[in-house]
C-alpha positions in Angstrom: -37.2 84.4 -20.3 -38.3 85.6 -16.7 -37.9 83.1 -14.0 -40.6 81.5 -11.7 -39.1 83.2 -8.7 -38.9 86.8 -10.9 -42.7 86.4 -12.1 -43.9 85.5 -8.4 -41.9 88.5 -6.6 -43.8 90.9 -9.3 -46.8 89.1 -8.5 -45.8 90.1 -4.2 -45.4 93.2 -5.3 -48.1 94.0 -7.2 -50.1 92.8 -4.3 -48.9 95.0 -1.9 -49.0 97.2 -4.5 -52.8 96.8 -4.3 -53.0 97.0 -0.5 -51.1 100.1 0.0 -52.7 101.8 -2.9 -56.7 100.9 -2.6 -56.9 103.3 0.8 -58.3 102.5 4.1 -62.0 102.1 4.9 -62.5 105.5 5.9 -62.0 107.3 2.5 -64.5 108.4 -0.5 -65.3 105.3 -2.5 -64.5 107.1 -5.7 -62.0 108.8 -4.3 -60.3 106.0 -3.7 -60.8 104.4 -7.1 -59.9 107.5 -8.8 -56.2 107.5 -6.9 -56.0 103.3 -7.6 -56.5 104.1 -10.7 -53.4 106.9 -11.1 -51.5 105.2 -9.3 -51.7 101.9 -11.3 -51.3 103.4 -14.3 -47.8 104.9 -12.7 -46.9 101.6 -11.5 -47.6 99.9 -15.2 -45.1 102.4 -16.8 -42.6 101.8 -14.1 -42.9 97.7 -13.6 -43.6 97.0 -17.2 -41.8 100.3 -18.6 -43.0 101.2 -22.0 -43.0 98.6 -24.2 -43.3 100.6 -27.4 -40.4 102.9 -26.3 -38.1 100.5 -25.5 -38.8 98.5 -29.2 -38.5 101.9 -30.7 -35.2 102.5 -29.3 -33.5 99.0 -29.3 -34.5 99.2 -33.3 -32.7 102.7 -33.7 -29.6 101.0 -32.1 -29.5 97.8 -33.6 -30.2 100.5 -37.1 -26.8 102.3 -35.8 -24.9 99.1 -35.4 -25.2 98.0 -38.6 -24.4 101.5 -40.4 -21.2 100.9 -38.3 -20.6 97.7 -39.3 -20.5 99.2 -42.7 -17.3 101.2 -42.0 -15.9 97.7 -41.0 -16.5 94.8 -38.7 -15.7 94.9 -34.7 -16.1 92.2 -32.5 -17.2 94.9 -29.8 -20.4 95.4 -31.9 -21.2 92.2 -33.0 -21.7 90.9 -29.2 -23.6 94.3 -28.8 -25.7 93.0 -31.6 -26.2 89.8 -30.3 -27.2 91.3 -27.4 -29.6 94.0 -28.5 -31.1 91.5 -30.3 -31.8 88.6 -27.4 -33.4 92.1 -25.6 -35.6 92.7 -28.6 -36.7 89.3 -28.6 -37.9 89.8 -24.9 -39.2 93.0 -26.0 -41.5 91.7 -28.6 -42.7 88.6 -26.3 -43.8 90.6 -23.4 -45.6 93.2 -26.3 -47.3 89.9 -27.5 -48.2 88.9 -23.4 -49.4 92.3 -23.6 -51.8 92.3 -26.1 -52.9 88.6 -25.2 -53.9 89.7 -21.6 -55.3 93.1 -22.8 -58.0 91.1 -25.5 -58.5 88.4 -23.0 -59.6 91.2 -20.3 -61.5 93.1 -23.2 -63.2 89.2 -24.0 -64.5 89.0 -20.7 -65.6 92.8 -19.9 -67.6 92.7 -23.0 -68.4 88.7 -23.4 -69.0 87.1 -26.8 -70.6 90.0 -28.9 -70.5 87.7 -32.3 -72.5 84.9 -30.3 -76.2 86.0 -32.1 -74.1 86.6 -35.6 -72.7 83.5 -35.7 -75.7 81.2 -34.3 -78.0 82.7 -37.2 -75.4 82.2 -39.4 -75.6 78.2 -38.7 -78.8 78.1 -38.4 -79.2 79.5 -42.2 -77.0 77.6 -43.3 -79.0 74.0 -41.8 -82.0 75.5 -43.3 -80.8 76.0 -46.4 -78.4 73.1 -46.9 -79.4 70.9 -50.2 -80.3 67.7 -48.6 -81.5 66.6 -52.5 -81.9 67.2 -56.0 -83.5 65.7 -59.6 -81.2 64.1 -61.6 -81.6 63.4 -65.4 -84.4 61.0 -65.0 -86.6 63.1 -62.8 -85.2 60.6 -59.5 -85.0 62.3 -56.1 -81.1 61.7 -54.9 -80.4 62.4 -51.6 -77.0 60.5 -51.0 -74.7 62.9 -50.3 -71.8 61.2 -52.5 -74.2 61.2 -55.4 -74.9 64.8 -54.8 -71.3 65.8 -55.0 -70.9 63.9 -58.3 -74.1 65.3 -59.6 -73.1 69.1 -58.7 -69.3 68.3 -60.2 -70.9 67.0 -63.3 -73.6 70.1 -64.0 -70.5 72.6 -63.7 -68.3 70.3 -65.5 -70.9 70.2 -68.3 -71.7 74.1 -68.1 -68.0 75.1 -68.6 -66.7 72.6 -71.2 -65.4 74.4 -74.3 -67.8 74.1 -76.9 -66.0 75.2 -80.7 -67.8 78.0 -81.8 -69.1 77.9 -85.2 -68.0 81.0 -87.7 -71.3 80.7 -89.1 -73.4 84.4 -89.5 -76.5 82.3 -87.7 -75.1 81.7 -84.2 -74.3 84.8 -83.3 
């Protein structure tokens, strides 16, 4: 795991990065956003390096490593293992910080698009929530227990095996 003081000197950087890159005041607005844009796409290869490449290749290494630990074992290759694999595991976290920050910057460009689906979706489903029913006796029940007993019972009844009767007249 990166340390406190690593994370804050690629946070200095990257600030700096920002000042040097953005231009000076006398320079074409979209000029300028055009270059800060190249350029920070240069500068995410070369801080953050390729994260797919470098999974790619420490998969086709730790792939080799075990065909050659087929031919027989060696201590040389099982700490290379080891190793490879505590790199991986880096790998795949700062993939996973990756994504996270890329949907959380795509959450707020964009906002909540599901907010209308999902209101109207609660608000059918208060309208139409069974707040009572008839029972045998023609009563109105509208305790919820009751309800549940009185729904369980209805299926219970309409699925209960019934023998069937070989006679020509059910059928």
């Amino acid at each position: 795991m990166e340390s406190i003081k690593g994370q804050r000197r690629k946070l200095v950087k990257a600030r700096v990065f920002v000042q040097e890159q953005w231009g000076n005041d006398e320079d074409d607005f979209m000029d300028m956003v055009k270059s800060f844009t190249l350029e920070t796409g240069e500068w995410h290869r070369n801080v953050f390096e390729n994260i797919v490449w470098k999974k790619k290749n420490l998969v086709a290494r730790l792939t080799r490593i075990q065909l050659a630990f087929e031919q027989g074992p060696s201590n040389f290759l099982a700490e290379l293992e080891n190793e490879l694999i505590a790199e991986y595991s880096q790998v795949l976290k700062q993939e996973e910080l990756y994504w996270f920050q890329k949907t959380r910057a795509k959450w707020f460009t964009e906002g909540e698009i599901n907010t209308h689906f999902f209101s109207f979706i609660s608000f059918v489903e208060t309208k139409y929530a069974v707040s009572m029913l008839k029972d045998a006796n023609g009563n109105w029940v509208q305790e919820q227990g009751s309800l549940k007993a009185m729904v369980r019972n209805f299926y219970v009844q309409l699925y209960a095996f019934e023998p069937c009767s070989r006679d020509s007249n059910s059928w």
